[in-house]
C-alpha positions in Angstrom: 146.6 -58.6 100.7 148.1 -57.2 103.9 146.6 -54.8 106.5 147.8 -51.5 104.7 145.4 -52.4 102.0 144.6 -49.0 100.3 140.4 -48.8 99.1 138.5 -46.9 97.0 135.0 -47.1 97.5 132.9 -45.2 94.8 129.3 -44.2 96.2 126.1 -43.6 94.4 124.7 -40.3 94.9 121.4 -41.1 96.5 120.4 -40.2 100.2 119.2 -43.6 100.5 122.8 -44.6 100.3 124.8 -42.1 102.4 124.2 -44.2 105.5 124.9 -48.0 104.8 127.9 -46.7 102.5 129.6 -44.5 105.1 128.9 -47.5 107.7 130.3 -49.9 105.4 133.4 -47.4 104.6 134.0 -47.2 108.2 134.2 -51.2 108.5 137.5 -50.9 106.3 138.7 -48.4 108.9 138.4 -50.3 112.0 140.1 -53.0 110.2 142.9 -50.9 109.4 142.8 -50.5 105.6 143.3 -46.6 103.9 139.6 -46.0 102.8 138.8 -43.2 100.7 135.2 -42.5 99.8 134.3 -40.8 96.7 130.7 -39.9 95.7 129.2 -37.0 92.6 127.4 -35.1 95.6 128.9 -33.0 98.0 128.6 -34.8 101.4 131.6 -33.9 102.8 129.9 -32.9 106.2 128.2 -36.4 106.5 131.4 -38.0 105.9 133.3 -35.5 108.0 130.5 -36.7 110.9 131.1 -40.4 109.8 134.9 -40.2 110.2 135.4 -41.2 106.7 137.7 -39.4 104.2 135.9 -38.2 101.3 136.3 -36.9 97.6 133.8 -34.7 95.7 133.7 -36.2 92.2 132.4 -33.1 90.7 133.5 -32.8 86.8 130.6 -35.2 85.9 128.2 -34.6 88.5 124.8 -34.3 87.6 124.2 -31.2 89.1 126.6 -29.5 87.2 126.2 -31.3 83.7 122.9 -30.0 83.9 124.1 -26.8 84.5 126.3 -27.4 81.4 123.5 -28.3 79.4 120.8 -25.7 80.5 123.3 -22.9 79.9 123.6 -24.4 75.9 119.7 -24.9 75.7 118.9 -21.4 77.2 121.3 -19.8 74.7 118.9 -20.7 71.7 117.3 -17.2 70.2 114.2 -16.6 71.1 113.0 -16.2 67.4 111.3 -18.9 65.8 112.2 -19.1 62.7 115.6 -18.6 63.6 115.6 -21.2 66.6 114.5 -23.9 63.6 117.1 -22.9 61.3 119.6 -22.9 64.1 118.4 -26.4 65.1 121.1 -28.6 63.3 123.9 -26.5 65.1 122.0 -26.6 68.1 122.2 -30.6 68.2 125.7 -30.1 67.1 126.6 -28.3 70.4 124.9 -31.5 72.1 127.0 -33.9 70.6 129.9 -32.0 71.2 129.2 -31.3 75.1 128.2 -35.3 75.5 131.7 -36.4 73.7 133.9 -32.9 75.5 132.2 -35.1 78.8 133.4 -37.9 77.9 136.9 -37.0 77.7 136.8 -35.8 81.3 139.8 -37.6 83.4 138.4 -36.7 86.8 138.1 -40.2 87.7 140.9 -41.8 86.3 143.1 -38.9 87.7 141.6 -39.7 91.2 142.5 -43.3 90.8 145.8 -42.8 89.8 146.9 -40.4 92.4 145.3 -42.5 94.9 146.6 -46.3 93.1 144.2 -48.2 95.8 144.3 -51.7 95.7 141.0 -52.4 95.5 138.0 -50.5 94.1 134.7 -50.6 95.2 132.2 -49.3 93.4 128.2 -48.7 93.7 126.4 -51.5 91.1 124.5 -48.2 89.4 128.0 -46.2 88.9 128.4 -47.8 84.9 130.8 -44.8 84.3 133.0 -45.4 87.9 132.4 -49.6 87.1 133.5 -49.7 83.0 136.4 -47.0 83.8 137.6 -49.3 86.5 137.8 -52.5 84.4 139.7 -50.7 81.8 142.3 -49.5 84.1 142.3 -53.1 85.1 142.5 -52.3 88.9 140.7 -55.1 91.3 136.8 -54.1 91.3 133.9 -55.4 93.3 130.7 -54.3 93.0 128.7 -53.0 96.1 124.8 -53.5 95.8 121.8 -52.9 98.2 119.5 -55.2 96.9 118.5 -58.5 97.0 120.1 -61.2 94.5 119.0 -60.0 90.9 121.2 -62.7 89.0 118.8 -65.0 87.5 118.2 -68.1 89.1 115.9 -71.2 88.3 112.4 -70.7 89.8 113.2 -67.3 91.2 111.3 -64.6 90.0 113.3 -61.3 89.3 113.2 -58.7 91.9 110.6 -56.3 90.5 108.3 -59.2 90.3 105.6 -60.0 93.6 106.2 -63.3 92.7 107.5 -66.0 95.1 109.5 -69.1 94.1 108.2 -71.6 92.1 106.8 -74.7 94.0 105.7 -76.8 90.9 106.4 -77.2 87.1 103.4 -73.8 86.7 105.2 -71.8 88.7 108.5 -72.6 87.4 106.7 -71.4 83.5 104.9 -68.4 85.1 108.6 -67.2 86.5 110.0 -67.7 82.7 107.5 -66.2 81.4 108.1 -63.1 84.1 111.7 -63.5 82.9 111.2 -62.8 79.4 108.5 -60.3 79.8 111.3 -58.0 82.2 113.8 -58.9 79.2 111.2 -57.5 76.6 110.1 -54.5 78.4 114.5 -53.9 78.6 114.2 -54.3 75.2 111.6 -52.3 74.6 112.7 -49.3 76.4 116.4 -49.1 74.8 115.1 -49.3 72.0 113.2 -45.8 72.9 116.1 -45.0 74.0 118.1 -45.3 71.1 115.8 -43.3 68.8 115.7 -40.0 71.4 117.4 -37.2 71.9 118.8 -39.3 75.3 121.4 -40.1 72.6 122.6 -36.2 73.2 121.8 -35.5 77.0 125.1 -34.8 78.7 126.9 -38.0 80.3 127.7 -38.0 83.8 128.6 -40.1 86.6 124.8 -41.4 87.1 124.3 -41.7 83.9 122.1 -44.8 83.6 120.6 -45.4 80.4 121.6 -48.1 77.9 122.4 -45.8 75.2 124.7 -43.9 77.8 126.3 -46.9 79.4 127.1 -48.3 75.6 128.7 -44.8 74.9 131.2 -44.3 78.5 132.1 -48.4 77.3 132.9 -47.0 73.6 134.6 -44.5 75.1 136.9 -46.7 77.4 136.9 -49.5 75.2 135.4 -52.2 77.4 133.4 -54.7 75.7 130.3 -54.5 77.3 129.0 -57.7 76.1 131.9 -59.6 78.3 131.3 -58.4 81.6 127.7 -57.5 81.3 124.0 -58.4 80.4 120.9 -57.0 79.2 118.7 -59.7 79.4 118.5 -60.1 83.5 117.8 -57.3 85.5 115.3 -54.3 85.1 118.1 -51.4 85.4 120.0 -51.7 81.7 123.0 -53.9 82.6 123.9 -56.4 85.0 127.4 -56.9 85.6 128.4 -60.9 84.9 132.0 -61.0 85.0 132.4 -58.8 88.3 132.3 -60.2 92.3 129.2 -58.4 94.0 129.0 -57.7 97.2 125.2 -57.2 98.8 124.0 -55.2 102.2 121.7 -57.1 102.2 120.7 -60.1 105.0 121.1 -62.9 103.1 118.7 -65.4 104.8 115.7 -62.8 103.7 116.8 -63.2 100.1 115.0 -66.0 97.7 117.1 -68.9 95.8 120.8 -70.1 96.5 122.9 -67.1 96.5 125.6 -68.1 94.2 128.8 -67.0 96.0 131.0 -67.4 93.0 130.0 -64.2 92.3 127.4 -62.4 94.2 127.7 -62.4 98.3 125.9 -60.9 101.0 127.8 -59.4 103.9 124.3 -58.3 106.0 123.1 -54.7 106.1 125.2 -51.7 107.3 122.9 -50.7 110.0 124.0 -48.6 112.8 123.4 -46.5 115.6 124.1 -43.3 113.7 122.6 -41.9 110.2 124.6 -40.6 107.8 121.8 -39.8 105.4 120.9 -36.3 105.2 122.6 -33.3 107.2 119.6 -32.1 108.8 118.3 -28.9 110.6 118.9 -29.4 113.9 115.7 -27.1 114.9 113.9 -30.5 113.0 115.8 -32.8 115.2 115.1 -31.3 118.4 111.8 -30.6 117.4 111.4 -34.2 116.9 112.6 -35.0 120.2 110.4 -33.0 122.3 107.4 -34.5 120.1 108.9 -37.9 121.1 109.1 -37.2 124.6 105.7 -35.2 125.0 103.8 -38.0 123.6 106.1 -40.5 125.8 104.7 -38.6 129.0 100.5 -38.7 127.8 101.3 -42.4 127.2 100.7 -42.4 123.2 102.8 -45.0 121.6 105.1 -43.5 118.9 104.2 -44.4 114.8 107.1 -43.4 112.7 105.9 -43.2 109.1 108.3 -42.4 105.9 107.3 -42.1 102.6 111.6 -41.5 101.4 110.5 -39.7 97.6 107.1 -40.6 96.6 104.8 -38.1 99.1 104.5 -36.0 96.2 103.6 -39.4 93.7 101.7 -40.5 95.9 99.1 -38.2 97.5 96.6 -40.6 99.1 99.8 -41.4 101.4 99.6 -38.2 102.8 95.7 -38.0 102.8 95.4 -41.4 104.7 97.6 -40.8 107.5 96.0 -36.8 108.0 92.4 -39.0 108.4 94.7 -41.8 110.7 96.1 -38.9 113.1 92.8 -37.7 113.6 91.0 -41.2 114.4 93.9 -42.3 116.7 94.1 -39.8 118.7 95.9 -42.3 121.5 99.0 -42.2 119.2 101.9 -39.4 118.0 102.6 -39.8 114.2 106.2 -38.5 113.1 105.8 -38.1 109.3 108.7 -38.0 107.0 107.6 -36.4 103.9 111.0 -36.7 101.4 113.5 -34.5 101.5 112.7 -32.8 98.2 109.0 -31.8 100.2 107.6 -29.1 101.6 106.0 -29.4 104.8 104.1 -26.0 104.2 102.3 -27.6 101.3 100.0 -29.8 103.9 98.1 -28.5 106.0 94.9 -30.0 108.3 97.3 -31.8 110.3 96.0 -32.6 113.9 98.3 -31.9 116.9 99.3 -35.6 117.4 101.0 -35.6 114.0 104.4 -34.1 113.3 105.6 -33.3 109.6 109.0 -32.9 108.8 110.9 -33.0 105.4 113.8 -35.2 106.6 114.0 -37.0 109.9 116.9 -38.6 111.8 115.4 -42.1 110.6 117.2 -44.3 112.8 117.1 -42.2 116.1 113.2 -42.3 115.5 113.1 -46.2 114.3 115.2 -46.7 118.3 112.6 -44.7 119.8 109.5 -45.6 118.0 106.9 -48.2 118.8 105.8 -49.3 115.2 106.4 -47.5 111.6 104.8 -47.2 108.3 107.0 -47.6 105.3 107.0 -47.5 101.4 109.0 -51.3 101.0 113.0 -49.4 100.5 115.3 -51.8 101.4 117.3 -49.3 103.3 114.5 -48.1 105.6 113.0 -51.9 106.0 116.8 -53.1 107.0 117.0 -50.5 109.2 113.8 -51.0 111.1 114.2 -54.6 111.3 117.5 -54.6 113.2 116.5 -52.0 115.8 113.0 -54.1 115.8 110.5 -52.2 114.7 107.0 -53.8 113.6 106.5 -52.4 110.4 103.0 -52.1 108.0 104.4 -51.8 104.6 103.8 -51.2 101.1 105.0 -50.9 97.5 105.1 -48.1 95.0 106.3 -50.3 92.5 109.4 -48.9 91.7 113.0 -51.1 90.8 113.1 -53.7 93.5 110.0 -53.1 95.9 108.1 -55.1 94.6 110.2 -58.0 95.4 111.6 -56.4 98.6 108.1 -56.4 100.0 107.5 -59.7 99.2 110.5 -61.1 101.0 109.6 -59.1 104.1 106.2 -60.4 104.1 107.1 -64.0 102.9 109.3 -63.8 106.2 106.3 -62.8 108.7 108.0 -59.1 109.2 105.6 -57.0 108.0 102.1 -56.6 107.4 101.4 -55.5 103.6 98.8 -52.9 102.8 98.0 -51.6 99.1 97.9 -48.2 98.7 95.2 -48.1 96.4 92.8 -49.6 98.3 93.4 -49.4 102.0 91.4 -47.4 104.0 92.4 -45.5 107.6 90.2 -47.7 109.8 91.8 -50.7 108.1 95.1 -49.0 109.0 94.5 -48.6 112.1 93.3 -52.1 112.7 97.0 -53.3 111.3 98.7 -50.9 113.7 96.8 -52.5 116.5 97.8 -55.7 115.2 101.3 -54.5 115.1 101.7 -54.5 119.3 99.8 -57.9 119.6 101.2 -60.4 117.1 103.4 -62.2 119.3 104.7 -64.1 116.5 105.5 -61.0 114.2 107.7 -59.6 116.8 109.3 -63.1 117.9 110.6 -63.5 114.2 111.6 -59.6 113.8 113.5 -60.5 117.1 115.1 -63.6 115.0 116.1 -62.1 111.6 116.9 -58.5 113.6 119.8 -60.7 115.5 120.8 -62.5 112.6 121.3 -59.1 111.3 123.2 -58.2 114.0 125.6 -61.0 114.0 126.2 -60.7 110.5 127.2 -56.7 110.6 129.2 -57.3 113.9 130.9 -60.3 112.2 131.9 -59.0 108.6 135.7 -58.2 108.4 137.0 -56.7 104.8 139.8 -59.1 105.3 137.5 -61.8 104.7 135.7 -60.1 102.1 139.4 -59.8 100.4 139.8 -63.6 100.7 136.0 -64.5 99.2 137.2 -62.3 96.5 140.6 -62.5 95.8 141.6 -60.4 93.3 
């Protein structure tokens, strides 16, 4: 492929992915390809600061299939008995908004008006990914975790498993292996027999039952470029070149490059994740730079979506800020919380909904994080000492366990960690001298991999 290359990258509509995919997107234009960027949420102003052309895919956003479906629930009478004899029409009116959906040309209209070379497209879009391959346009798949193909003696990524060191370990990771395939199992098969079979499809969609019905619909064979029996999410793509942010000497096993590569993370100097109240941001900086001037050493601690799951989070660093009163806690909450729900709060801790998460990771001196792979890539390459733990939820598990595996964080449990033992690891943080040598390594490894990565390359590992 030459220079005027034309890409369309397809982004999942997550916060957590606004930054590394605009970064990435921006690779393609340095290099001189026509990038467009299309996503189901309206970020147009993070792309318009990114420098990135962007598309709203909105016909099959969530948002407004939802909308969709709450104005056909709501219009159900309010009478009983006539709400149950209206019921069979009722789940008529379902069907027929899931399969009016489903005719929806959106996407294909945008591809064909755009005819880009290559598409890239966000592992968890199914609808973007199966559409693609019927069109039969070039497709790679763009991923943010670690290696979830199956591999011999590597346990799968929701596992806190390591690899398998002797013939025990090698049964224990089979075993893990078919327990993740039987709990797939297990929940399509709930799956199948609820009334998910009649929830409006959209561009997130991301249940079996959906992702069989958008293949039906296109008709792809699912079967022959996709799995069930690998991954904890309801397909893994087989037949399809994957592409990982991910820093590859962190991941477990051999990284089969026939089809799955990792091109480092898309880490910058800029975030791209939420567009944030700049009365928050400058808040934050005079915070910063008041406890800069008393001499308190900066703790950065983010939570991304679970504050609200996970109260004891909350609880433990309000007891924290009050025993340490030598440091200045900035305390990301999750965008979908409200910093008016906690109160108690001593002066030396700062709440905030969102936060600028890489400006604070630059300026901060050590950070507390739930084990994302997003916020953990991010702290490592601007070299942050990090205490860590794990919620549980898709790849943590496994993410955490790399990290620590690794000696770049220090793992705490949730569950059973206390505030003086907290404090003890933050201490531990600034003194490890071996901690910080290897965040120094695998943060310049990091480094050279995202200053390194040219698409053309990535066109030539992946021909098309």
């Amino acid at each position: 492929m030459d220079k005027a290359t034309t890409v369309l990258y397809v982004m999942y509509g997550m916060p957590s992915c606004y930054s590394s995919g605009f970064t990435f997107a921006k690779k393609f234009i340095q290099d001189n390809f026509n990038v467009t960027v299309a996503c189901d949420q309206d970020v147009s102003d993070l792309a318009q600061q990114a420098g990135v052309p962007f598309v709203h895919l909105s016909a099959l956003s969530k948002q407004q299939t939802s909308e969709q479906f709450k104005t056909l629930i709501n219009a159900q009478h309010s009478n009983r008995l006539v709400k149950l004899l209206g019921y069979p029409k009722q789940l008529w009116k379902r069907y027929r908004l899931r399969q009016h959906l489903l005719q929806e040309q959106e996407f294909t209209n945008l591809v064909k008006k755009i005819n880009p070379n290559l598409l890239i497209v966000d592992v968890e879009c199914h609808y973007a990914i199966i559409a693609s391959h019927a069109l039969k346009k070039p497709l790679v798949l763009c991923s943010r975790l670690f290696n979830h193909t199956r591999e011999k003696g590597i346990p799968p990524l929701n596992s806190s498993s390591l690899p398998a060191q002797n013939w025990q370990g090698r049964v224990s990771i089979k075993l893990e292996w078919w327990r993740l395939r039987l709990a797939s199992w297990q929940i399509a098969s709930i799956q199948a027999m609820s009334f998910s079979r009649l929830s409006p499809i959209h561009y997130r969609s991301h249940t079996l039952v959906d992702v069989k019905a958008i293949a039906k619909h296109f008709n792809v064979n699912l079967s022959s470029i996709a799995t069930t029996a690998q991954w904890f999410r309801p397909v893994a793509y087989t037949q399809v070149p994957i592409i990982s942010l991910t820093l590859g000497a962190l991941d477990f096993g051999t990284r089969n490059r026939s089809q799955f590569l990792h091109i480092g993370p898309m880490v910058a100097q800029n975030d791209y994740a939420f567009a944030l109240d700049q009365r928050t941001v400058s808040e934050i900086d005079q915070f910063i730079k008041h406890a800069k001037s008393i001499e308190q050493k900066v703790i950065y601690c983010a939570m991304g979506t679970y504050a609200g799951r996970e109260p004891k989070f909350v609880n433990l660093l309000r007891t924290l800020a009050r025993l340490r009163t030598d440091l200045a806690f900035i305390i990301a909450l999750g965008s979908r919380e409200s910093v008016e729900s906690y109160t108690e709060f001593s002066n030396n801790a700062l709440l905030v909904s969102a936060a600028p998460q890489i400006d604070c990771l630059i300026k901060a001196d050590a950070t507390i994080l739930h084990a994302g792979i997003a916020s953990l890539q991010e702290a490592l390459v601007h070299k942050v000492p990090t205490v860590c733990f794990s919620v549980g939820s898709n790849d943590q598990n496994g993410t955490l366990r790399r990290w620590v595996y690794h000696g770049l964080a220090s793992e705490v449990s949730l569950s059973d960690v206390s505030s003086n033992e907290l404090s003890e690891l933050i201490d531990r943080l600034f003194s490890d001298e071996e901690m910080l040598e290897r965040i120094n390594y695998f943060s310049q490894l990091a480094s050279n991999e995202i200053q390194s990565f040219l698409p053309q390359s990535l066109i030539q590992d992946f021909p098309s």
